[in-house]
C-alpha positions as CSV (number, residue, x, y, z in Angstrom):
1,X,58.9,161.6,135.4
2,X,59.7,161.8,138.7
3,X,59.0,158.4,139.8
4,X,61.3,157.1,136.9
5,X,63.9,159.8,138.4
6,X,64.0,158.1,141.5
7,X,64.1,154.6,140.3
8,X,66.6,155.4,138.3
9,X,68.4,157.2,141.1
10,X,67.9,153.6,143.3
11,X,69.3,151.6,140.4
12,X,72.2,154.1,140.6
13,X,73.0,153.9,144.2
14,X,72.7,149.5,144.0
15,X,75.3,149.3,141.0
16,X,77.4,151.2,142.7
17,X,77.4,149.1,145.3
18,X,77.6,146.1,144.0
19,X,80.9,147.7,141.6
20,X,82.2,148.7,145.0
21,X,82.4,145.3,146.6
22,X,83.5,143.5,142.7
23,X,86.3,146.2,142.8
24,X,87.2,145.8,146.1
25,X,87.0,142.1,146.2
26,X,89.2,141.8,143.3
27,X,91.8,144.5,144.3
28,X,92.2,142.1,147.8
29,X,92.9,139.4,145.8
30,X,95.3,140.6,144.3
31,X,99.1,139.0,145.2
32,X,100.9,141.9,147.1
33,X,100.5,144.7,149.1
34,X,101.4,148.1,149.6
35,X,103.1,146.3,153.1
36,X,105.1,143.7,150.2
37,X,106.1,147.1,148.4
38,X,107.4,148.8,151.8
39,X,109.4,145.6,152.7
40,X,111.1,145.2,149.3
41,X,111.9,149.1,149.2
42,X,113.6,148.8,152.5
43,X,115.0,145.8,153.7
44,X,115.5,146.7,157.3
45,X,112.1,145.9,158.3
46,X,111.4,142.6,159.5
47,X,108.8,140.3,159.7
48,X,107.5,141.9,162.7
49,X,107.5,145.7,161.6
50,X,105.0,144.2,158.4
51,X,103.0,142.0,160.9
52,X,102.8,145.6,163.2
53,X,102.0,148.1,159.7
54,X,99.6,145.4,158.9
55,X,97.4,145.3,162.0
56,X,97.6,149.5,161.7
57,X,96.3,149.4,158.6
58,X,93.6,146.7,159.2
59,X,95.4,144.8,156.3
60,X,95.4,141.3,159.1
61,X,91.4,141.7,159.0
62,X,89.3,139.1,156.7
63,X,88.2,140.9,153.3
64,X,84.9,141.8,153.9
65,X,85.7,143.2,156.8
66,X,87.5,145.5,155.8
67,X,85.6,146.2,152.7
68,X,82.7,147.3,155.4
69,X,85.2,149.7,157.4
70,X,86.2,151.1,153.9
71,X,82.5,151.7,152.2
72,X,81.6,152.6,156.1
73,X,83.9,155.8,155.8
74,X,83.6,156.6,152.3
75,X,79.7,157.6,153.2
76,X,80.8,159.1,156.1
77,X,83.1,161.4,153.6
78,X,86.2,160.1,154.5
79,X,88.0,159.1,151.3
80,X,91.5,158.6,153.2
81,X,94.8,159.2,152.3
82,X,96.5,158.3,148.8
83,X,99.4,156.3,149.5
84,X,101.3,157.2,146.4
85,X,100.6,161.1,146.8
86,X,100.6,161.2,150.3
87,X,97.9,163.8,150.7
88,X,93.7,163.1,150.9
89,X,92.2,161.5,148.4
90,X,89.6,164.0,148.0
91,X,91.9,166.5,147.5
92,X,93.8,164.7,145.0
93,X,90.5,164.0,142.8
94,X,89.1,166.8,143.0
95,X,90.9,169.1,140.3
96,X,91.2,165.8,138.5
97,X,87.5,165.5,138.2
98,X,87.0,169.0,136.9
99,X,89.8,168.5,134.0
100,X,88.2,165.4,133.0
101,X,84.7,166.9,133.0
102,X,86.0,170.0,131.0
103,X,87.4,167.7,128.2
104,X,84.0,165.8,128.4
105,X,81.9,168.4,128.4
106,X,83.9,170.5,125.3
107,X,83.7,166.9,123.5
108,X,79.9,165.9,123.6
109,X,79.4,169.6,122.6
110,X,81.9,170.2,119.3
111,X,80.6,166.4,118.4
112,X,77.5,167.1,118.4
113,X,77.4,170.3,117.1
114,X,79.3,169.3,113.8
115,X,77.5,166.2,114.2
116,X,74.3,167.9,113.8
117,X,76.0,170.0,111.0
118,X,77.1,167.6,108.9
119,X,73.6,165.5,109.2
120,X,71.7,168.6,108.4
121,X,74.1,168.9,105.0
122,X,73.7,165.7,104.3
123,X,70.1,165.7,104.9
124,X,69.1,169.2,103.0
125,X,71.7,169.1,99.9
126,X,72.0,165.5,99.3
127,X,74.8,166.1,96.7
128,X,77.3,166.8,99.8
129,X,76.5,163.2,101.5
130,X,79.5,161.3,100.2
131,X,81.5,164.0,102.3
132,X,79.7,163.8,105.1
133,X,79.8,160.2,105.0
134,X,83.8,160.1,104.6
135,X,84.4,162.2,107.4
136,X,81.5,160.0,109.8
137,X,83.3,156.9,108.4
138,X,87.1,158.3,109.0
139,X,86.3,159.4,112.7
140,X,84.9,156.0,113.1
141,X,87.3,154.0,111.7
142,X,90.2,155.5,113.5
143,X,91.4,154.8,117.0
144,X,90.9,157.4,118.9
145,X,94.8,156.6,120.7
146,X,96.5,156.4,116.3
147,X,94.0,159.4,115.7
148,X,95.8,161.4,119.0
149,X,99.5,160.7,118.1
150,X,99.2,161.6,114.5
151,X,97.5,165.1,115.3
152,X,100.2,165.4,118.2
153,X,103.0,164.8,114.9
154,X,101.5,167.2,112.6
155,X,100.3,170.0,114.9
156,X,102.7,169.8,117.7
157,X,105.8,168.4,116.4
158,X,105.7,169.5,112.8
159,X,103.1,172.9,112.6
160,X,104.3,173.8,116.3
161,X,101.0,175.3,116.7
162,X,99.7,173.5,119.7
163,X,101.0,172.0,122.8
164,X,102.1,168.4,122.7
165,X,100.6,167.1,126.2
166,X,100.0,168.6,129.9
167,X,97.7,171.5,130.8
168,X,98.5,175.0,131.3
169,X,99.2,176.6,134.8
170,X,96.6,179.2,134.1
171,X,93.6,179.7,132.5
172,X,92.6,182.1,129.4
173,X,93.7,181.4,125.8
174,X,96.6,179.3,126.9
175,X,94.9,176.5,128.7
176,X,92.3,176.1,125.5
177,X,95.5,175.6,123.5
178,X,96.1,172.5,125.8
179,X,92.8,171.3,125.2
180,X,92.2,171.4,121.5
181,X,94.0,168.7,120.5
182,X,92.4,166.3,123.3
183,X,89.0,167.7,122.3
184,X,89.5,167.1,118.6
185,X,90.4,163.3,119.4
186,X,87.9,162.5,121.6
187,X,85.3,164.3,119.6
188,X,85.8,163.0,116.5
189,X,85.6,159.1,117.4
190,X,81.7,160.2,118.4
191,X,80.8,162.5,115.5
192,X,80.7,159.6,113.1
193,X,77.2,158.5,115.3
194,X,75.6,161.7,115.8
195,X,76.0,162.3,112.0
196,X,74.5,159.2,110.8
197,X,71.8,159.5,112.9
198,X,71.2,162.9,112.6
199,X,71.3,162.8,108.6
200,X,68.9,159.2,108.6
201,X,66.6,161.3,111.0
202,X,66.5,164.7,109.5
203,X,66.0,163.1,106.1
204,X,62.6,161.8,107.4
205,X,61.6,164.3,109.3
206,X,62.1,166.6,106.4
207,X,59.8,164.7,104.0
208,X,57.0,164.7,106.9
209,X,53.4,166.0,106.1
210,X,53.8,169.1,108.9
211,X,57.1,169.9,107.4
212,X,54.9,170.3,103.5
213,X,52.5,172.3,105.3
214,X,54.7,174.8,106.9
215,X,56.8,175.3,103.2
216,X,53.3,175.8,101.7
217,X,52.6,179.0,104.7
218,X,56.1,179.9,103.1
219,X,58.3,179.3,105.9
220,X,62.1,179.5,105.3
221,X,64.7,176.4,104.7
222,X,66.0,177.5,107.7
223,X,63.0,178.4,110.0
224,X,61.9,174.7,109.0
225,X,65.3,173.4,110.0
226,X,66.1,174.9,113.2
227,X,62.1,174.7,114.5
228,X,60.7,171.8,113.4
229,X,63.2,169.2,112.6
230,X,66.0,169.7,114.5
231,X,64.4,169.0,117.5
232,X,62.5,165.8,116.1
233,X,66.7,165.1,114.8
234,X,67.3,166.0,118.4
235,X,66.2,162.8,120.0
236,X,67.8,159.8,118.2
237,X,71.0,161.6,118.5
238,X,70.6,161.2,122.6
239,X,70.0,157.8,122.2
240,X,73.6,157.8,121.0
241,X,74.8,160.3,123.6
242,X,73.1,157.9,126.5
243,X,74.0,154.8,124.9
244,X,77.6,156.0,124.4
245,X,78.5,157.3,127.9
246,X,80.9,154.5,128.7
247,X,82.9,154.8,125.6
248,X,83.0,158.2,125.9
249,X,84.2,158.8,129.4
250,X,86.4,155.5,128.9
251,X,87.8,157.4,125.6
252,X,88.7,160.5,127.8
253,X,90.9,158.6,130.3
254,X,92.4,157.1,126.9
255,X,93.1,160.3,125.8
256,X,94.3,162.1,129.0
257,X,96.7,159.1,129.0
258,X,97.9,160.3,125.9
259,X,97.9,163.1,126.2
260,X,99.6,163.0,129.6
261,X,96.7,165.4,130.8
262,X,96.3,165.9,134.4
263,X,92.6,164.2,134.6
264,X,90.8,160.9,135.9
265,X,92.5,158.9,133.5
266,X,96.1,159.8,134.1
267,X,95.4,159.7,137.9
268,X,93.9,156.5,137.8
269,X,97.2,154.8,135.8
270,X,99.2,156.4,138.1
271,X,97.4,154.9,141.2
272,X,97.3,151.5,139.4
273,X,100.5,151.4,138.6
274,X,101.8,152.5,142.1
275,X,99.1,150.1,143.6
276,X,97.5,153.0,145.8
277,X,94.2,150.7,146.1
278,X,92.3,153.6,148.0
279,X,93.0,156.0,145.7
280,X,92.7,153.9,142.5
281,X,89.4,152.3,144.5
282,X,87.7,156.1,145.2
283,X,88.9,157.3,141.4
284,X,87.3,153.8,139.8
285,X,84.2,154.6,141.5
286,X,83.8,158.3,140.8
287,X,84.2,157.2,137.1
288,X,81.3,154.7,136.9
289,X,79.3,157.2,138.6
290,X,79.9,159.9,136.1
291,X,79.2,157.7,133.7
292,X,76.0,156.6,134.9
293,X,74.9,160.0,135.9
294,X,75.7,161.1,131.9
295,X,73.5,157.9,130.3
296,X,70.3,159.5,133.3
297,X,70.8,162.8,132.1
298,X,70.8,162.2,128.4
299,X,67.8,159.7,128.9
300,X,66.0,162.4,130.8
301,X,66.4,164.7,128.4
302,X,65.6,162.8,125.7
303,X,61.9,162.3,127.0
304,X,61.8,165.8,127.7
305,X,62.3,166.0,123.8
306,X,59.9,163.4,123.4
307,X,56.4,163.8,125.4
308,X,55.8,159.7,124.4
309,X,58.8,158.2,126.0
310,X,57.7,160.1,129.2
């Protein structure tokens, strides 16, 4: 396990490499600059003042060069400055990062919690399937940006029970008012999976020769449920989890869009759109590392789960 920790940890640190210098190339190429930007927003400068803030900024220096001096000081922990805030990119990510983990992390967990739910109803009273499979096939079929708007229109703007958008200053019960209605639309476009599987799992797992031995030593529904299939149901179900990281981190910056909630994905609009390339670089970055890190973590655990995969 540990060997296949590091490797994984290796194949981790050469992608991101790799998604460095594709990101970085590509941003370069890109017609304009933030020197283009400054001329255009002031027309005083001359030719000479952008030839000047060019050479300061290293932006007269071929491409790879100045990839090397950028990934050079982003190991040495210097992140720079964010044009478009005008403050340190670490700084600026930082609370970011958190707000986008919190909605991540309340996500995965209400998804697969209800997930697990509804594939355990499904699996143990078969007459309640068809409603478990409406709801799995309605949190599938909806896009998770139509799904956000029309709970924003009938629980903000109609009910007036919850918050539109934003995030509260504060902590306690009004910043998890903020965050139900991001929750509930990220969640729900990954419960459809974890149900399925759960259900198709626990309905085998249920019919298994251990599970007829432990009802003939007269163990309870429940006591079968919760000890011996749940965590055979427990496996397949991080399949999805590690297959699904990218969709579900890329649905959270969706839905902090949306929801205009101060996280990775509103930050990284913001420096796209404002074409801070350092900031939008170092954000970009931090992204497909979470990523990553979630698909390791919900592999590892799976063969934890599952002594054969190890």
């Amino acid at each position: 396990m540990i060997r296949l920790l590091a490797g994984r940890l290796v194949q981790i640190a050469v992608t991101l490499a790799l998604l460095s210098l594709a990101m970085f190339l590509l941003i370069g190429l890109m017609p304009g600059d933030p020197i283009d930007l400054a001329l255009a927003g002031d027309p005083r400068l001359t030719a000479e003042d952008a030839a000047r803030m060019r050479a300061l900024h290293g932006l007269d220096q071929p491409l790879m060069t100045r990839y090397l001096a950028w990934a050079g000081s982003l190991l040495a922990g210097e992140a720079g400055y964010s044009r478009l805030f005008a403050q340190p990119v670490a700084q600026i990510i930082g609370p970011a990062l958190l707000s986008t983990l919190v909605l991540l992390g309340a996500a995965v967990a209400v998804s697969a919690l209800l997930g697990l739910a509804l594939g355990a109803l499904a699996a143990m009273r078969p007459r309640f399937a068809p409603f478990a499979d409406a709801i799995a096939i309605l949190g599938q079929s909806a896009p998770s940006f139509w799904l956000g708007i029309l709970l924003i229109i009938v629980f903000a703007v109609t009910l007036g029970w919850l918050p539109a958008g934003g995030a509260a200053e504060m902590g306690g019960v009004e910043a998890l008012r903020f965050l139900v209605l991001p929750v509930a639309t990220l969640a729900m476009a990954n419960l459809a999976a974890y149900a399925r599987h759960s259900a198709a799992e626990l309905s085998n797992v249920l019919h298994a020769p251990w599970i007829t031995a432990a009802r003939a030593r007269g163990a309870g529904e429940m006591r079968i449920l919760l000890h011996h299939a749940a965590p055979n149901a427990a496996v397949p179900v991080l399949q999805v989890a590690a297959l699904d990281a990218g969709s579900l981190v890329g649905g959270a910056l969706i839905t902090e869009t949306l929801f205009a909630r101060p996280g990775m994905g509103k930050l990284i609009y913001d420096a796209v759109m404002g074409n801070d390339t350092n900031l939008a670089l170092v954000a970009l970055l931090l992204v497909a590392l979470v990523t990553m890190l979630a698909t390791l973590a919900a592999d590892m655990a799976q063969r934890a789960l599952d002594p054969r995969l190890a």
